[in-house]
VOBA-1610 file (N, C-alpha, C; in pm, whole numbers, padded with zeros to 5 digits, always signed):
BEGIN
Unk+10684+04196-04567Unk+10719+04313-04644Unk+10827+04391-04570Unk+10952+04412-04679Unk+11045+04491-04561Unk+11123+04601-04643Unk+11072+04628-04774Unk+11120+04746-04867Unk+11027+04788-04913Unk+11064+04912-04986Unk+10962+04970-05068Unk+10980+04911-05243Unk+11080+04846-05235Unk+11072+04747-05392Unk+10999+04665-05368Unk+10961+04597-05289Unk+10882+04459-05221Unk+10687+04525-05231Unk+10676+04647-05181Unk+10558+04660-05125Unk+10497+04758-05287Unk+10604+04790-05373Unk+10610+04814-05488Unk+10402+04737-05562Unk+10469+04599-05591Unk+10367+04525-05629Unk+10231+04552-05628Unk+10208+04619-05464Unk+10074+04682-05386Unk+10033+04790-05402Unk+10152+04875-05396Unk+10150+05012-05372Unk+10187+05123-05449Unk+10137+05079-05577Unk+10186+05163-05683Unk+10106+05264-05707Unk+09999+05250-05638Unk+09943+05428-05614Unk+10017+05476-05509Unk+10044+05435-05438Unk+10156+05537-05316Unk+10303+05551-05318Unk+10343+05457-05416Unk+10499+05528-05404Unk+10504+05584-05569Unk+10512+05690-05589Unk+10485+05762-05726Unk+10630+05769-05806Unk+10743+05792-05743Unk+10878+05723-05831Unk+10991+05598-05716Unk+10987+05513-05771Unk+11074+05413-05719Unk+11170+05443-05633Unk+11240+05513-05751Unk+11375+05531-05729Unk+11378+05671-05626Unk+11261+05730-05544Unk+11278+05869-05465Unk+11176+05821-05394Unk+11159+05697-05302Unk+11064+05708-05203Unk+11062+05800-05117Unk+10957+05867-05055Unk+10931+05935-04933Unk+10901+05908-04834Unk+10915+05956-04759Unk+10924+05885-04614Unk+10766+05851-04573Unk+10651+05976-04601Unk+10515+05930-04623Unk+10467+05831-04684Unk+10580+05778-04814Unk+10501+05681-04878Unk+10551+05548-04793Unk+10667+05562-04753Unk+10738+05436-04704Unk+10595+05373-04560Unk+10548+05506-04447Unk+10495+05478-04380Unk+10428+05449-04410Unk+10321+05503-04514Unk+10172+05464-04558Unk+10158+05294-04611Unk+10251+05263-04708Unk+10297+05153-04755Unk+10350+05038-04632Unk+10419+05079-04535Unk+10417+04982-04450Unk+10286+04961-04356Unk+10203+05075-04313Unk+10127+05015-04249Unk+09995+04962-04328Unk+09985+04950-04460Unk+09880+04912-04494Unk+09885+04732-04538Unk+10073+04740-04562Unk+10133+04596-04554Unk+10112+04537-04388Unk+10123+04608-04299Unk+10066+04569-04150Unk+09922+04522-04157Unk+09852+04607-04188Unk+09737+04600-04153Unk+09668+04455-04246Unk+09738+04427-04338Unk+09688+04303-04429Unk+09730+04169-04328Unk+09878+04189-04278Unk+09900+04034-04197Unk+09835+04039-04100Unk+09849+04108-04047Unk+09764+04135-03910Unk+09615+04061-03880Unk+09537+04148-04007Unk+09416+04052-04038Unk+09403+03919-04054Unk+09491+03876-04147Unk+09487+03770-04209Unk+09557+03651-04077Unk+09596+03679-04008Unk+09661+03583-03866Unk+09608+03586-03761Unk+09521+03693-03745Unk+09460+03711-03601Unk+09421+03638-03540Unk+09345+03594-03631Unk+09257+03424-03504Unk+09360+03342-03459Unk+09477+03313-03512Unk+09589+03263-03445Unk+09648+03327-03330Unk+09630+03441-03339Unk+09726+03531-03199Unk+09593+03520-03087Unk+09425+03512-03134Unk+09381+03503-03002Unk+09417+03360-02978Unk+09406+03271-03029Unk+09363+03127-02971Unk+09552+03116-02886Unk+09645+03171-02927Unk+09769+03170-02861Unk+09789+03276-02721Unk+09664+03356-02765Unk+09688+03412-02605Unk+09571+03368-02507Unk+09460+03306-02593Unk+09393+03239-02475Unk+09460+03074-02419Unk+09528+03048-02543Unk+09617+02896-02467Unk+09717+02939-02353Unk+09769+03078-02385Unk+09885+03112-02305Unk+09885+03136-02152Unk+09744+03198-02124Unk+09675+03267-02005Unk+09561+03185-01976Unk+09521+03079-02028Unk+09396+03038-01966Unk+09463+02930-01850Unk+09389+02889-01740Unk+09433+02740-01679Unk+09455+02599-01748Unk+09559+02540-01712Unk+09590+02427-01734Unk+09470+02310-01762Unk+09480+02279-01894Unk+09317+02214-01918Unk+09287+02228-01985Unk+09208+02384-02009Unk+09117+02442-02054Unk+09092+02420-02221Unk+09209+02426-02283Unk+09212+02424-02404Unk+09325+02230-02462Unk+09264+02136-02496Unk+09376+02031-02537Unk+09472+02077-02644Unk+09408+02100-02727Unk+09499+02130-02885Unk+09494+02312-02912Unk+09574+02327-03087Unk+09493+02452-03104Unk+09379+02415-03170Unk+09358+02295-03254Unk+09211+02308-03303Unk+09095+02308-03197Unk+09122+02200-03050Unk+09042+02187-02971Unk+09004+02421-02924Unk+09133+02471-02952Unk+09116+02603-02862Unk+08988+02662-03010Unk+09036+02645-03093Unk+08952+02730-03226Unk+08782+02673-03181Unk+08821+02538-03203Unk+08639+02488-03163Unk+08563+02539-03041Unk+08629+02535-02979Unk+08616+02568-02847Unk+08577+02743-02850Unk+08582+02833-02866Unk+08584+02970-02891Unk+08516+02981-02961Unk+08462+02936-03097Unk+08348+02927-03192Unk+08242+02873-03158Unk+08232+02787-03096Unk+08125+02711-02971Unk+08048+02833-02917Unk+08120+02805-02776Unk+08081+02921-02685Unk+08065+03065-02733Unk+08122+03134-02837Unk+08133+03241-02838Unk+08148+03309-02968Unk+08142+03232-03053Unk+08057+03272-03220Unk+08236+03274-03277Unk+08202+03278-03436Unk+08303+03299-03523Unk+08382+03462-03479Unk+08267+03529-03394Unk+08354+03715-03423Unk+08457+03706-03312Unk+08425+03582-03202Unk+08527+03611-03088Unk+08691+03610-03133Unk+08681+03491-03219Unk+08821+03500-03263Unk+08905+03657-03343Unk+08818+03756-03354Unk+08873+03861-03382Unk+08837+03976-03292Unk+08819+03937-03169Unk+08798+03998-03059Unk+08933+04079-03050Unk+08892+04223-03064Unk+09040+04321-03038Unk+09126+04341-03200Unk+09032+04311-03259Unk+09146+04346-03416Unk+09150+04460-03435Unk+09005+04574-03347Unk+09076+04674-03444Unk+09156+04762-03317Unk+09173+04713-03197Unk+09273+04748-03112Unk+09459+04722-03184Unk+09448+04585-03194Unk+09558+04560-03287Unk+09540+04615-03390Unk+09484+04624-03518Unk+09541+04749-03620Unk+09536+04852-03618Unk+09492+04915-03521Unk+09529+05036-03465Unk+09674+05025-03400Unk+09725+04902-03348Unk+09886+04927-03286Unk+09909+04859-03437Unk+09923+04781-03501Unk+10001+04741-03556Unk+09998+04837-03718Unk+09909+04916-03740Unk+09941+05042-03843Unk+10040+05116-03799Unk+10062+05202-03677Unk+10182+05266-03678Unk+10291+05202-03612Unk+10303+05077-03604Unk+10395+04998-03566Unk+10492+04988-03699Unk+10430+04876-03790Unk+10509+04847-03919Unk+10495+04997-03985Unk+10414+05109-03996Unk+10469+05194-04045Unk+10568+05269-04011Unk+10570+05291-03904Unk+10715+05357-03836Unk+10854+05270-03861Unk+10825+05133-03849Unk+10920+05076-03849Unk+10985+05037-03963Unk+10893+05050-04108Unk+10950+05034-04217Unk+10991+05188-04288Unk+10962+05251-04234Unk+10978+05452-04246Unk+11081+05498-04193Unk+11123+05420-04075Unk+11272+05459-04037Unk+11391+05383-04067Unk+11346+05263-04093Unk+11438+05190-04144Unk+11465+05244-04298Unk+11417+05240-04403Unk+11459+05264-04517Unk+11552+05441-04526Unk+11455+05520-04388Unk+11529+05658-04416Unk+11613+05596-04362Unk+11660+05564-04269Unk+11814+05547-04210Unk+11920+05442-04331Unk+11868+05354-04371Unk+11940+05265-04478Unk+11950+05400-04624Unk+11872+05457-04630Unk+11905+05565-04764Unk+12002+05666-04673Unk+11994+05736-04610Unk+12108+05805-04528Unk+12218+05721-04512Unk+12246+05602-04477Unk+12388+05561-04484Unk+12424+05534-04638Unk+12340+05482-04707Unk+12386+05494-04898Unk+12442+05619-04937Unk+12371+05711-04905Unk+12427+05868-04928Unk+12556+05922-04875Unk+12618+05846-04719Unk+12710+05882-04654Unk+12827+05808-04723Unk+12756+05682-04770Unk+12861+05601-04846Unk+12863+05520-04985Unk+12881+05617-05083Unk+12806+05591-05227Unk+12900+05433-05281Unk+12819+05410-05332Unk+12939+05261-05398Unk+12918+05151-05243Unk+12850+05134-05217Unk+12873+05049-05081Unk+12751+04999-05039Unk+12732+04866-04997Unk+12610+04838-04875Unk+12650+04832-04773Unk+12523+04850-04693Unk+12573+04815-04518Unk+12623+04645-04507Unk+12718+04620-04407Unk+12748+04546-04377Unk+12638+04485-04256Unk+12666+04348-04265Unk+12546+04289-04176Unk+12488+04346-04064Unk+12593+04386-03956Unk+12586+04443-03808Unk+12507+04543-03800Unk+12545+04604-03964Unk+12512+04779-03964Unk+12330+04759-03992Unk+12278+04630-04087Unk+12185+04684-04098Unk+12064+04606-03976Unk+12177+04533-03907Unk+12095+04425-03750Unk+12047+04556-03662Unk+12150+04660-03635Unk+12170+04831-03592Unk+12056+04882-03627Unk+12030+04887-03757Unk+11913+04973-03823Unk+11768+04917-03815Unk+11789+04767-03804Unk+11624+04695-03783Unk+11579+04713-03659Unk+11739+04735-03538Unk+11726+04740-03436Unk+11620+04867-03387Unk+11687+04946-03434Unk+11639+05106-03419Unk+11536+05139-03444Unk+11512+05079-03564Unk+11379+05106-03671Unk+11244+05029-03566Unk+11274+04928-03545Unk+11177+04824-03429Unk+11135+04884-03289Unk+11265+04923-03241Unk+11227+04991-03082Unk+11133+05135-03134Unk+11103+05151-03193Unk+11107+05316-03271Unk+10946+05269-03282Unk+10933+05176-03340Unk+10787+05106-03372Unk+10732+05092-03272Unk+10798+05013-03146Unk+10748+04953-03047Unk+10706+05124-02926Unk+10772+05170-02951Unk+10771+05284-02849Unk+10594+05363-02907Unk+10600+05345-03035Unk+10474+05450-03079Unk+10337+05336-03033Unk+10367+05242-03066Unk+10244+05132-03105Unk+10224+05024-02945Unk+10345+05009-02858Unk+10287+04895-02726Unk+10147+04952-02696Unk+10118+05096-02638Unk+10034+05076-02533Unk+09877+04998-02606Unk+09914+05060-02748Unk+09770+04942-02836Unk+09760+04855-02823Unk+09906+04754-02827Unk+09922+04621-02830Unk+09896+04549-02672Unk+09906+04625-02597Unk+09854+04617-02458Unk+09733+04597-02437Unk+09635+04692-02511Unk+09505+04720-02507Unk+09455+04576-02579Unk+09539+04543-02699Unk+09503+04417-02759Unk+09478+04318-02720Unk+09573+04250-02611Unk+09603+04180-02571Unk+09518+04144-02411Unk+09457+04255-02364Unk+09371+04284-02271Unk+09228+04211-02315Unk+09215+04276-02406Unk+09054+04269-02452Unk+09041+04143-02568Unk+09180+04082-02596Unk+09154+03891-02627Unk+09126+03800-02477Unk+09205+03881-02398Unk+09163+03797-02271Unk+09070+03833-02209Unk+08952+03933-02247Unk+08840+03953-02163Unk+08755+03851-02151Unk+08706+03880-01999Unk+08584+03755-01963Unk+08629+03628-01944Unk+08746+03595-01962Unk+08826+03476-01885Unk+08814+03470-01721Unk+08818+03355-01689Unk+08824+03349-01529Unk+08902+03400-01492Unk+08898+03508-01386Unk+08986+03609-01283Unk+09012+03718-01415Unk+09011+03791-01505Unk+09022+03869-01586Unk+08855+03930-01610Unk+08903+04072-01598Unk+08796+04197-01631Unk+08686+04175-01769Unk+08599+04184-01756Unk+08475+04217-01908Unk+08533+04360-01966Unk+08582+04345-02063Unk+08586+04523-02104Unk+08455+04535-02242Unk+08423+04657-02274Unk+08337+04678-02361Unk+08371+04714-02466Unk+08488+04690-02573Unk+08549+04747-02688Unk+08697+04833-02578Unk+08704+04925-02690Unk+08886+04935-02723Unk+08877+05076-02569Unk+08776+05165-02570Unk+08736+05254-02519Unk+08758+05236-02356Unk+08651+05128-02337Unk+08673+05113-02190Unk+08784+05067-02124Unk+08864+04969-02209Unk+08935+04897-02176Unk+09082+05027-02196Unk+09058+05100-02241Unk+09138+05243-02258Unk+09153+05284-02112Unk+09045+05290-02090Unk+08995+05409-01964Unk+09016+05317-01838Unk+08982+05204-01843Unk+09062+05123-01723Unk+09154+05084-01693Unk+09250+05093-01767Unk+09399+05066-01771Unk+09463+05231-01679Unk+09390+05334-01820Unk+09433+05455-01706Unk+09397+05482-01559Unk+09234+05462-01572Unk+09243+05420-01381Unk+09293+05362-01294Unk+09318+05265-01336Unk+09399+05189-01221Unk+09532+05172-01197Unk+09588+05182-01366Unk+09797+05168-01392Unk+09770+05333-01362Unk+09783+05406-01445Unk+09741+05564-01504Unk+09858+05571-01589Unk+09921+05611-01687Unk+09962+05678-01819Unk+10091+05530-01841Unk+10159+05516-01697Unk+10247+05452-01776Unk+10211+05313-01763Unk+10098+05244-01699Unk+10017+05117-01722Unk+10043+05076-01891Unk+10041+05188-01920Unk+10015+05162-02097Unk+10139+05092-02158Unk+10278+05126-02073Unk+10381+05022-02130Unk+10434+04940-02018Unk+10310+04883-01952Unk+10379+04727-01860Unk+10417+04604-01905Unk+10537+04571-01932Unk+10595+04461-02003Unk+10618+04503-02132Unk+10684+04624-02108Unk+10746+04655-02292Unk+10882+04560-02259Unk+10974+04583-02176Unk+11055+04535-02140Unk+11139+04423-02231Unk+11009+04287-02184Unk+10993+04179-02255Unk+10949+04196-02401Unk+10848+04300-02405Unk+10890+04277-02577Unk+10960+04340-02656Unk+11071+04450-02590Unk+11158+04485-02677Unk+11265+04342-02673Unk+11296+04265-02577Unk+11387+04191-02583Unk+11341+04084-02675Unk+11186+04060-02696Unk+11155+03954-02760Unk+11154+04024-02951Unk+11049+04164-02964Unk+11125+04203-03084Unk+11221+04243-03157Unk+11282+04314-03056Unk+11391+04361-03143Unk+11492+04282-03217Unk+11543+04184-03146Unk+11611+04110-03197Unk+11532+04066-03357Unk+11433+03967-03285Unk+11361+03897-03407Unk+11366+04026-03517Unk+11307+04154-03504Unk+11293+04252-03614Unk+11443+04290-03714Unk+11537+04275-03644Unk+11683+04286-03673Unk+11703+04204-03739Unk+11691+04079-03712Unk+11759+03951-03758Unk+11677+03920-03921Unk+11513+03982-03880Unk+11443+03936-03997Unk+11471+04083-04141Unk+11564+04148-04075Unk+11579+04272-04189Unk+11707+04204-04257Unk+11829+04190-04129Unk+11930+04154-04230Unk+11905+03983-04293Unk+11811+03883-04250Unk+11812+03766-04340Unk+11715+03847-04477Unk+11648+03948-04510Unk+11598+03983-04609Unk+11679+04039-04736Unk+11786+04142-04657Unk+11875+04192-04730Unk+11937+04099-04787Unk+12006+03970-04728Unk+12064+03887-04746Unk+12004+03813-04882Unk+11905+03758-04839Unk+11791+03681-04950Unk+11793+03779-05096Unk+11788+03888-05051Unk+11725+03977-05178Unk+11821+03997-05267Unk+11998+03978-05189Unk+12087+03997-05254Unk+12125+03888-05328Unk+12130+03756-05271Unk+12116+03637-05355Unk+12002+03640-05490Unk+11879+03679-05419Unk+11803+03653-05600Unk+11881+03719-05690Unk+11905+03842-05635Unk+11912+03950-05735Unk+12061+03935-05802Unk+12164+03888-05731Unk+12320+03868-05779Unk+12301+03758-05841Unk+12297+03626-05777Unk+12308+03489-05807Unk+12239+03422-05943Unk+12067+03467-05898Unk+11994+03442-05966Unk+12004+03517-06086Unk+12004+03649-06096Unk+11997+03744-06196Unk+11848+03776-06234Unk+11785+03796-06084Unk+11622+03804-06134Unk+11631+03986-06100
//
């Protein structure tokens, strides 16, 4: 989901005229479009961060990692930390689809008769993404903590809480963004690239096709 024509379909109790989205509806509408993928993939992001961090071995395949985790540790492990992640990933995609569309309607306004040109709107996914990432890492931190709990050489945490409170003990405030670094270099791009191949796409149905 990367417009409010797109999230339209869903969200037609929250965006009340099309053509005058608000910036509340844009956020509300993106993070509830977050909060649906999010769910719906999760067991993939643990079994990829326990393949990623466990020892050499441990896991053969990803089905061997899925069996393996359902075994030992029931169907709920695989959503171990979801609601750490939709807690980052609600004001993640909401921020990030809330600033992007205000900033893409502010340059329409600056320049009537016109779209952004590619660069301009790689600029705006850019912005719109770091903007996301700045409100939402230290969750995604917390996420990513508490999929790897109880692994060999890694901490037991008890839910989203403790694993809160131990990060501040021991990092203290800015623990909360260790290795943003790496994932602004790893999202932003990707978030950029996946706004302007959308624009792109959307302009083909809509010119070419005549849908």
């Amino acid at each position: 989901f990367k417009d409010e024509d797109v999230l339209l379909c869903c969200c037609t109790q929250i965006i009340a005229d099309p053509s005058d989205v608000k910036i509340y509806e844009r956020l509300l509408s993106g993070s509830l479009a977050g909060m649906m993928a999010q769910t719906a993939i999760y067991p993939m992001e643990v079994v990829k961060t326990r393949m990623a961090i466990s020892p050499p071995g441990t896991y053969s395949s990803i089905t061997g990692c899925f069996s393996k985790i359902i075994q030992n540790e029931g169907l709920g492990a695989l959503y171990k930390g979801l609601g750490a992640s939709n807690m980052g990933i609600i004001p993640y995609a909401g921020v990030d689809l809330a600033v992007y569309g205000t900033v893409k309607d502010r340059w329409i306004a600056q320049n009537p008769n016109k779209k952004p040109a590619w660069y301009e709107t790689l600029a705006m996914g850019a912005f719109s993404s770091f903007c996301g990432q700045i409100v939402a890492y230290p969750l995604q931190l917390v996420r990513t903590k508490l999929q790897s709990s109880g692994l060999p050489g890694k901490p037991v945490f008890n839910g989203i809480g403790d694993c809160t409170a131990h990060v501040m003990k021991e990092e203290g405030a800015l623990g909360f963004y260790r290795g943003i670094g790496p994932n602004f270099a790893k999202g932003i791009p990707a978030v950029a690239i996946g706004y302007v191949a959308y624009e792109k796409a959307r302009d083909f149905f809509t010119n070419v096709l005549k849908i």
